[in-house]
C-alpha positions, 0 to 999 in steps of 0.5 A, spaced: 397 711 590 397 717 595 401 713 600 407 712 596 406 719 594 406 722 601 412 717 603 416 721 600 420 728 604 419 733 598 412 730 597 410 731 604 411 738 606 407 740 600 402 737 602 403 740 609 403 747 606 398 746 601 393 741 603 388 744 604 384 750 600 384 756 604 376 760 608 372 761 603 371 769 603 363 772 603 362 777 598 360 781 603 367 781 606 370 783 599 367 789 597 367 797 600 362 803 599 365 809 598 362 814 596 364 817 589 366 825 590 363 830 586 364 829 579 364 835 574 369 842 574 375 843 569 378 836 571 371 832 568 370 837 562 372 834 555 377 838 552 377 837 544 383 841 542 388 837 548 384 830 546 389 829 541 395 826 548 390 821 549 391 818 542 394 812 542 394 808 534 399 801 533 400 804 526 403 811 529 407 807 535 411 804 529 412 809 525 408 808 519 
């Protein structure tokens, strides 16, 4: 069955193209440390009178 199916042009090249599975990649090479930047200030406060822009409600959306 897979010599039929390699026989034909279209069939071939896909399988020059993707016959194979790529490295497998470590763990270690998908992750980065960084170090995080100092958190507090004005930025990381929480403000309770402007917390109302950050509501987000499906029922107000549509205007119900």
């Amino acid at each position: 069955m897979d010599k039929e199916a390699l026989t034909d042009p279209a069939a071939s090249a896909r399988h020059a193209r993707y016959g194979s599975l790529p490295e497998r990649i470590r763990f270690e090479d998908m992750t980065e440390e960084v170090d995080a930047g100092h958190g507090g200030g004005t930025a990381a406060s929480y403000n309770p009178e402007g917390s109302w822009k950050y509501y987000s409600c499906l029922g107000l959306d549509l205007g119900l």
